[in-house]
C-alpha positions as YAML, in Angstrom:
chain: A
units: angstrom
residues:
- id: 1
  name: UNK
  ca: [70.60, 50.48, 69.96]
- id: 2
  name: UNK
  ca: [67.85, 49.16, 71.86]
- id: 3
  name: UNK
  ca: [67.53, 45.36, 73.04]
- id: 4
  name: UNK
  ca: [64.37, 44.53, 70.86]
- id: 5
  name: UNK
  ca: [66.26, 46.04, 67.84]
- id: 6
  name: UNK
  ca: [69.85, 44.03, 68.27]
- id: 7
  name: UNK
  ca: [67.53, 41.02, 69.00]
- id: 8
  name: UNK
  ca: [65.90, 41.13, 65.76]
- id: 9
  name: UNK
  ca: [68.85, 42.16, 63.78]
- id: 10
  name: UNK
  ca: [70.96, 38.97, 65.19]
- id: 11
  name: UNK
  ca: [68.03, 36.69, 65.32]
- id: 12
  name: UNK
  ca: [67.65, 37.72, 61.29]
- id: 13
  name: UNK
  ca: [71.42, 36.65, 60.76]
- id: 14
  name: UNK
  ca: [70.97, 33.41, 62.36]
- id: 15
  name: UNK
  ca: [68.10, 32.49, 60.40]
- id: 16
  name: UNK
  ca: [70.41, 33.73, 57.27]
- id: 17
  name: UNK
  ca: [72.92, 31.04, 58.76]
- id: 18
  name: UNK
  ca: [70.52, 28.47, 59.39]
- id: 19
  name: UNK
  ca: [67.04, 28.27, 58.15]
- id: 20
  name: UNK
  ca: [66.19, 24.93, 60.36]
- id: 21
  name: UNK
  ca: [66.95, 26.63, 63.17]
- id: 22
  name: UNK
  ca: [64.34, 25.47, 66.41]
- id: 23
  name: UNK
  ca: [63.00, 27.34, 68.90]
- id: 24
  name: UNK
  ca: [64.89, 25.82, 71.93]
- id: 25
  name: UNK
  ca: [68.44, 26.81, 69.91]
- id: 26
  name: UNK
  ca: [67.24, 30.38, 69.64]
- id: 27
  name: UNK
  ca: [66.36, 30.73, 73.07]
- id: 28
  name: UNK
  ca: [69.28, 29.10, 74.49]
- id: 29
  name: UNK
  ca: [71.46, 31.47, 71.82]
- id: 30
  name: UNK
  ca: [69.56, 34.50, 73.56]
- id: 31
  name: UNK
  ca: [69.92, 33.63, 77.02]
- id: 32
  name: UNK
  ca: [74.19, 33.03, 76.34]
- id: 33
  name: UNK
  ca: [73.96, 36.53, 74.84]
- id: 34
  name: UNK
  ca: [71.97, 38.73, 76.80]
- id: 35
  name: UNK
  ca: [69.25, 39.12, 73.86]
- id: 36
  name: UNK
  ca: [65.34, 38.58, 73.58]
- id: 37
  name: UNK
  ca: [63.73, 35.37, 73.80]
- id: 38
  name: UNK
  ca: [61.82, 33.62, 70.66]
- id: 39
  name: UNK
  ca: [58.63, 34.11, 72.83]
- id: 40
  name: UNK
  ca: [59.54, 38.08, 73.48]
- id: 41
  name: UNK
  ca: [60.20, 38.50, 69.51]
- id: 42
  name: UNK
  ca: [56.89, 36.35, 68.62]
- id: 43
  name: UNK
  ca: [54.90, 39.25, 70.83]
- id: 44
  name: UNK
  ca: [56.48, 42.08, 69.42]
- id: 45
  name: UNK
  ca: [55.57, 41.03, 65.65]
- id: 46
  name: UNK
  ca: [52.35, 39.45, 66.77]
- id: 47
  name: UNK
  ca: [53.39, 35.96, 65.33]
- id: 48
  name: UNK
  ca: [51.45, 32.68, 66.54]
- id: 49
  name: UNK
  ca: [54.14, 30.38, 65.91]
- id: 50
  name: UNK
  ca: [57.86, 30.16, 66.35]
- id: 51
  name: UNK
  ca: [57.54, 29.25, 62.25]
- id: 52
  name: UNK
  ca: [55.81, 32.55, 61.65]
- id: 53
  name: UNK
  ca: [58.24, 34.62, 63.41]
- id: 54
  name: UNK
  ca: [60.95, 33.20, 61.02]
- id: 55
  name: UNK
  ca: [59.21, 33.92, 57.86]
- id: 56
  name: UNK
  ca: [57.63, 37.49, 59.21]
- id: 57
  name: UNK
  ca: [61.49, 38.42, 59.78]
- id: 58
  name: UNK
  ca: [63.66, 36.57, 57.25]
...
């Protein structure tokens, strides 16, 4: 499994988990665990705001 794909899979759990989650928790999760940051994710679905990633992946 590729990096951008176990990023998006996990970062779709934690929004399961926790729908208020901010951008600075995400990026701090990502950084702990080796993963993608919000701002890498946000390119790769072309998403303007950390809000829009959410709902383009949950």
């Amino acid at each position: 499994m590729n990096c951008y794909k176990k990023s998006r899979k996990i970062f779709k759990e934690r929004i399961k988990e926790n729908k208020n989650i901010s951008k600075i928790e995400w990026d701090k999760f990502a950084q702990e665990n080796c993963l993608f940051s919000a701002n890498t994710l946000m390119f790769h679905v072309d998403a303007k705001s950390f809000e829009d990633l959410k709902e383009k992946l949950s």
